[in-house]
N, C-alpha and C positions, 0 to 999 in steps of 0.2 A: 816486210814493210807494213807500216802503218796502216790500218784505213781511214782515210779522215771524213768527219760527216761534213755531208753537204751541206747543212744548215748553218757548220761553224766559218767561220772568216778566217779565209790566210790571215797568220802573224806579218807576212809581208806584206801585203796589201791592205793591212789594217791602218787606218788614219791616226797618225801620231800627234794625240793630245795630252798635253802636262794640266790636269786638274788642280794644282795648284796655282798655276797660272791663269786659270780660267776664272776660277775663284776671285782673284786678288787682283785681277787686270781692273784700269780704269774705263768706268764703265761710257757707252756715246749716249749724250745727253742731244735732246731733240728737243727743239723750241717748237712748239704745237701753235695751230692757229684754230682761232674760234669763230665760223663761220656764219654758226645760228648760234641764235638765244639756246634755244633750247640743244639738252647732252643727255644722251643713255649711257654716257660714262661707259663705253666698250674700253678707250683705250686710259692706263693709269697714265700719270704724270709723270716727268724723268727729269726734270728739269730740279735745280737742288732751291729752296726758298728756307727765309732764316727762321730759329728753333721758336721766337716769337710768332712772327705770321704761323708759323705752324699750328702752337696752341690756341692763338686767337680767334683766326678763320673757323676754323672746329667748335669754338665756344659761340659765336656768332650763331654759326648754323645751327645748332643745338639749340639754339632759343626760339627759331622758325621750327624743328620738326616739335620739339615740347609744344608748343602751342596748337599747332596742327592737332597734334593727339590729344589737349586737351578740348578741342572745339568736337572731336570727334566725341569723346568721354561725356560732353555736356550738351551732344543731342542738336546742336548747333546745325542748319541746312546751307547745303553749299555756300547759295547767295550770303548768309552772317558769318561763313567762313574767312572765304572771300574779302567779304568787309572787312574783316577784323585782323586779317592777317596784312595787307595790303599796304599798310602803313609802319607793320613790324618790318615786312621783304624790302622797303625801302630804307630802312636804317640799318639794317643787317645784313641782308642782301642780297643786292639793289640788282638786275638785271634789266638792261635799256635795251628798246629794239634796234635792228638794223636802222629802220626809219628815223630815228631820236638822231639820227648824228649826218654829215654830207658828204663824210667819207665812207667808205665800206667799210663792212663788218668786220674784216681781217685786218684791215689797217687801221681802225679806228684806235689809238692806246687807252681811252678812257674803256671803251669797251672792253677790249683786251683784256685789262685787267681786272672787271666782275667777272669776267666768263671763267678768269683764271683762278679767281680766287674761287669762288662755285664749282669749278672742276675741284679742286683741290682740296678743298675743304668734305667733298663728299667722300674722295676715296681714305683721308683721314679718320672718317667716323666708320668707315667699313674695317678700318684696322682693331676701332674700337670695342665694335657692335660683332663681329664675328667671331666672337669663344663660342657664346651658348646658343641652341636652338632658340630660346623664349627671346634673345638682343635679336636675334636675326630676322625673324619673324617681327620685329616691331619695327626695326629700321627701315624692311621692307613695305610696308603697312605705310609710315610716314613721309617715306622719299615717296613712293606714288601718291600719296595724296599733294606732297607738293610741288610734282612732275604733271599732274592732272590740273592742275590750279594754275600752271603757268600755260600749259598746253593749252587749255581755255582761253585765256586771257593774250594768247599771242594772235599779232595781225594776220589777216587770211592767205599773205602771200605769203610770205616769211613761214609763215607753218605748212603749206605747200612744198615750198622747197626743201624745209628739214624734213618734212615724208617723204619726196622723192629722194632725199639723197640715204635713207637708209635701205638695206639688206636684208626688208624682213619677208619671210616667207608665204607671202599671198598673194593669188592667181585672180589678174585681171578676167573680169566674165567679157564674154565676144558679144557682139553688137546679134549675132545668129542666135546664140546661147539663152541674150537677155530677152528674145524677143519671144524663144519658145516658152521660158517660164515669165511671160507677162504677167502672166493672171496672177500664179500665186504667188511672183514678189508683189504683186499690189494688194493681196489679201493679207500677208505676213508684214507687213512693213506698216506702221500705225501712221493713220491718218494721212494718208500719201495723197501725191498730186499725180495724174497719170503723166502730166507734160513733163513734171520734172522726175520722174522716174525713168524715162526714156533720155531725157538729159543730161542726168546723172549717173557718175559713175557708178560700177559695182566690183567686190572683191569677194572670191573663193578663199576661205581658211578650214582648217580643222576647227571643228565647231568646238575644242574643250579648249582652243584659244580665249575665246570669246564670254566664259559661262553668264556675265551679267546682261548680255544682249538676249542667251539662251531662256535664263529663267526671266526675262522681263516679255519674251516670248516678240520681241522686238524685229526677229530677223526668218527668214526662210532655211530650212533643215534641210538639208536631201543628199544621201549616201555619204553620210559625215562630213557635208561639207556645209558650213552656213556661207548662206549668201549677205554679205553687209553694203550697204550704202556707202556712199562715199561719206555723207555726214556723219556714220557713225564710227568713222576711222580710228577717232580715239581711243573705243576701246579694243582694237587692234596694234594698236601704238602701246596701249599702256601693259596688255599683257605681256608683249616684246622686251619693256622694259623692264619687269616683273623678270621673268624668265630669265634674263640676262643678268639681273640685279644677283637673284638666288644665285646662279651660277658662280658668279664672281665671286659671294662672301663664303659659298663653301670652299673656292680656291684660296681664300685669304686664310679661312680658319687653319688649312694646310701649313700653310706660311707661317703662320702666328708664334709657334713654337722659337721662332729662329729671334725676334725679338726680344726674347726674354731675358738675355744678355745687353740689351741696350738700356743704360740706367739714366738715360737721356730720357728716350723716346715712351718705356713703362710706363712712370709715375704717371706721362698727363695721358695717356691712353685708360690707364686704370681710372684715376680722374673721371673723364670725361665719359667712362662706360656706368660710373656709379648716378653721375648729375643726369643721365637718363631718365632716372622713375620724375626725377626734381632739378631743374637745374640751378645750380651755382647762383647765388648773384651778390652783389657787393653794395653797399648803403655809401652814395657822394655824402660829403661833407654839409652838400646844398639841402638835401633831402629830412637835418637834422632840426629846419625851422621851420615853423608852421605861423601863418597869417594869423596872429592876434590871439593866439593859444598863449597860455599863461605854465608851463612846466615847472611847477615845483613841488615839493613835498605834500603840502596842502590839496594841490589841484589833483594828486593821482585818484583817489577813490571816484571823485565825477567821470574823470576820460575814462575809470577802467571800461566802463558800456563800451568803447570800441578799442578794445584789445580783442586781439585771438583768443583763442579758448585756449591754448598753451600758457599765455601770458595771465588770463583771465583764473585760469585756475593756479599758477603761484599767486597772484593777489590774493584771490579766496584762501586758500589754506594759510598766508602769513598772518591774514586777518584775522584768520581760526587758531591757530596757533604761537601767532605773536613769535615765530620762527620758521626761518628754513633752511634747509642742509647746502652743503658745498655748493653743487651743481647748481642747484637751484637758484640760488644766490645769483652765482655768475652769470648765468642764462638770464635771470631776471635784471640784474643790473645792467648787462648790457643794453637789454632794452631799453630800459629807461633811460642810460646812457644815448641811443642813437633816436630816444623820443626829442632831445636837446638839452634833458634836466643835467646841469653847473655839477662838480662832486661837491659843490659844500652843499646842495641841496640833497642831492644824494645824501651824505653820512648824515643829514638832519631825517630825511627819510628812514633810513634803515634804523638811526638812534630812536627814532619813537615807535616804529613798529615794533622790535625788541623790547617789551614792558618790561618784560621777567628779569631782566638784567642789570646789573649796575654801570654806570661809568665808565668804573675799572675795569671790568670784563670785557664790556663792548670797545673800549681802547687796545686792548691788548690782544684781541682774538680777533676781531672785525674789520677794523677802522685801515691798516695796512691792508687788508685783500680790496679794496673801496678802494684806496688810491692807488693800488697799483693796476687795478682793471682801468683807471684814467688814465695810466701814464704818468702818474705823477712821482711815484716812486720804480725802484725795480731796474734792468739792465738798460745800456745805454738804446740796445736797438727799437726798445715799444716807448723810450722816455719822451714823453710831451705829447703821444699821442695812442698809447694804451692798446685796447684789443678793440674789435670793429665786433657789432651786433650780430650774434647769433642766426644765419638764415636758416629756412626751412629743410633743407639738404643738409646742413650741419647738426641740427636739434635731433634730424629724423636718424643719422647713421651714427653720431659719435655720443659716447656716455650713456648708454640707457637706463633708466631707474631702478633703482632696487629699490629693497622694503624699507619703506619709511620716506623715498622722495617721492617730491612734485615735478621734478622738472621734465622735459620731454614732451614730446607732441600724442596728444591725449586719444588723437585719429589711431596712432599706432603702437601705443603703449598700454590702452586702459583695453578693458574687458569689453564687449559690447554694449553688455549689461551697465558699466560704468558709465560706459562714455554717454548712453541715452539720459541714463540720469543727472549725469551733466547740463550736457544738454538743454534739458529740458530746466534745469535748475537754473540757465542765465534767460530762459526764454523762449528755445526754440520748441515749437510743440506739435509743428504739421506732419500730418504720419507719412504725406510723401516725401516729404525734404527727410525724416528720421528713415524712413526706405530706403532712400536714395545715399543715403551716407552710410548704411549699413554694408548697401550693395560693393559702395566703392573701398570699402574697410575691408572687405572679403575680396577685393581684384587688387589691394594692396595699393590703392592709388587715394593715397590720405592727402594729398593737397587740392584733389577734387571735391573730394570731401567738404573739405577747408575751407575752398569758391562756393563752394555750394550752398554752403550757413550763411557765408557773406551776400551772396544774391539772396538770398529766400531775407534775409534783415534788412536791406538797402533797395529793393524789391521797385517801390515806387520811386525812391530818388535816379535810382540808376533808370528807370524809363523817363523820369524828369527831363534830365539831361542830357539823353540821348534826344528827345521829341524834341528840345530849345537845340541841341548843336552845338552846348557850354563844353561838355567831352567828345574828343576824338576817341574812335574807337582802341585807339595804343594807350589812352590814359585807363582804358578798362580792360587792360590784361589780363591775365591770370595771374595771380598772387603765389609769388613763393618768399618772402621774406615779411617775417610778424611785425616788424617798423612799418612795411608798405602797405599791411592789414590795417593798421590802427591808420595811417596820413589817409588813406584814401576813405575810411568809414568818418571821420572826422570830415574831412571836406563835403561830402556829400550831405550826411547832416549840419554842417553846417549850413552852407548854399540853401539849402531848403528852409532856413530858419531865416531871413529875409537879410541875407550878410548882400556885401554890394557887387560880393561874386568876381572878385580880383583874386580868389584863392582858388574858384573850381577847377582852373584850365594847371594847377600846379602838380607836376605828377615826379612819381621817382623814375629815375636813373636805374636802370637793373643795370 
């Protein structure tokens, strides 16, 4: 007779499971309720939503954490965070207190449906963001900054109750406890009141919970345990969320694998993990007119002063050369296409910057790639309305230059050495904004760069009209499309030049 090991399981008493059935069963879908504003995303979504709202919600949120990291990048303190974000979180999205509504939070459907779509949309960009170390570490980095911004910003009760209802690991101190280290939580604790230190709560954590309370030297130390305030719960909350965030995305990146057969769900996943450094944006129709600008042939060498330096240096070189190559063309045209210049302005443009040429040539090699970038010739799907303007995200990852072009974004194409002398050749000459752009050319974050030239040129307009209150802070976003470069440095000089100022409040459409 056999022996059999203890550790092995009777075949008879072994539970009889078919893995293919386990696999292939219809899975139970469970409608979730959203109770608080605020979510540490413990549990993912089950519920099924359409392939639309999928990509959408995801692009949305993507335009809150870019911004977030770009305010972080540009040195920006909480309070101009803050500001500046506030009225992006309301167009993209929008989360209303419990208080805002006279039904409750679970029942309210307007509520229901930010919380759901903010649920949803976060565990999307972790589908995203979780291949590599460097996505993982940034998403982290920017969902706490916008988990911290709302944590702030929510009513005192209402974030009560989302603290009491989570499961995180820290030890209420006893009323005996708080009374023996009196002294040194009032020596450790800045600026205390005695009454309310005896009033106020306190919490036991592992102090490498904590590190920014540790190194601000903010809280009391004693056998690895820091003692926090109740005021400073937050950053007890936000390491939790922190912790649990990493967690999750290294269980996705597990996952991830299994995607790769879904030729649905890839493409905007891939998408939306490249619009990371930049994101996406799209030029309205609306955005193609400007108040009392005159766009033709003639008028491009005055406006070039507020093109980007992408577009600024194709003008300089066709001007230098009386030519430019394929790409360059098309990149250029389009912009001037979504500046609003007609194509018959256009091919009168292109015909007389082309000196070197005849007629005949410039007809026959030229004058069809010009109307088919309008739509006006070409297949029936672009006829009547062409190709849409070249944005930052597109210039920065498709077609890169070779020898002998101009086109492409000069942040991440040229030499240092080039781009300073650039640079310096349309004007810019301060050696901290030349610092500062070198810095973020080396962290590979060229549309900061890009804000960066723009602020240091528009310098006193942009405090103009923040000091009068003509722009809201969402008309001075961060720039990632070279049409938005040029409408918004054009308004602003303009406004300053004594216009009647029905154009400053006109802003684009991302």
């Amino acid at each position: 007779m056999i022996r059999q090991e203890s550790t092995r399981i009777d075949p008879k008493r072994r539970a009889t499971l078919d893995y293919r059935k386990k696999q292939f069963a219809t899975p139970t879908f469970k409608q979730q309720d959203y109770p608080h504003r605020l979510n540490l995303y413990h549990v993912p979504p089950t519920v099924e939503i359409r392939l639309e709202d999928f990509e959408q919600w995801a692009i949305e949120r993507l335009r809150i954490l870019a911004e977030l990291e770009a305010c972080s990048f540009r040195n920006k303190t909480p309070a101009e965070t803050a500001e500046h974000i506030k009225p992006l979180l309301d167009k993209w999205l929008r989360l209303d207190a419990n208080s805002s509504s006279s039904a409750q939070g679970s029942t309210d459907t307007r509520l229901q449906d930010q919380r759901r779509k903010d649920h949803y949309s976060h565990f999307i960009l972790r589908l995203a963001f979780s291949a590599t170390e460097d996505l993982r570490r940034r998403f982290i980095r920017v969902e706490g900054a916008l988990f911290r911004l709302r944590f702030q910003t929510e009513n005192v009760r209402e974030r009560q109750d989302f603290v009491a209802s989570l499961s995180l690991d820290w030890e209420a101190v006893s009323e005996q406890e708080k009374r023996m280290l009196a002294q040194d939580l009032l020596n450790a604790t800045p600026s205390p009141k005695k009454t309310d230190m005896e009033e106020s709560g306190w919490f036991k954590v592992d102090f490498e919970t904590v590190p920014e309370l540790v190194e601000s030297r903010r809280i009391f130390v004693k056998g690895g345990k820091a003692y926090v305030p109740s005021k400073e719960q937050m950053s007890i909350v936000l390491a939790g969320f922190h912790e649990r965030l990493e967690q999750g995305l290294e269980l996705t990146a597990r996952a991830l694998p299994r995607l790769d057969e879904d030729d649905r769900l890839k493409p905007i996943l891939d998408h939306l993990s490249n619009n990371f450094a930049i994101p996406d944006s799209t030029l309205a129709d609306s955005d193609t007119t400007l108040s009392g600008a005159t766009i033709n042939a003639s008028s491009i060498d005055p406006l070039s002063a507020h093109f980007p330096l992408c577009m600024r240096n194709l003008h300089m070189t066709l001007r230098k050369n009386n030519h430019l190559k394929h790409f360059g063309r098309l990149q250029y045209t389009l912009f001037l296409k979504g500046l609003g210049m007609t194509m018959e302005d256009c091919l009168i443009f292109w015909r007389q910057s082309f000196k070197l040429i005849t007629d005949e040539t410039f007809n026959k090699e030229y004058r069809y790639n010009i109307r088919h970038t309008y739509g006006d010739v070409g297949g029936d799907a672009r006829r009547g309305r062409g190709y849409s303007p070249f944005s930052c995200q597109k210039i920065l990852t498709e077609h890169p230059p070779g020898s002998g072009e101009s086109h492409g974004c000069p942040y991440r194409h040229f030499s240092v050495e080039n781009l300073t002398n650039l640079l310096q050749v349309t004007g810019v000459n301060d050696r901290d904004v030349l610092r500062g752009v070198k810095e973020d050319v080396d962290k590979k974050r060229y549309h900061i760069a890009c804000n960066r030239v723009f602020e240091q040129a528009h310098k006193s307009e942009i405090k103009q009209v923040k000091d009068e209150g003509t722009w809201k802070a969402a008309d001075l976003d961060t720039i990632v499309h070279p049409n938005t470069y040029f409408k918004r440095s054009y308004l602003l000089k303009r406004g300053l030049a004594g216009d009647n100022g029905q154009s400053r409040g006109d802003h684009m459409e991302m």
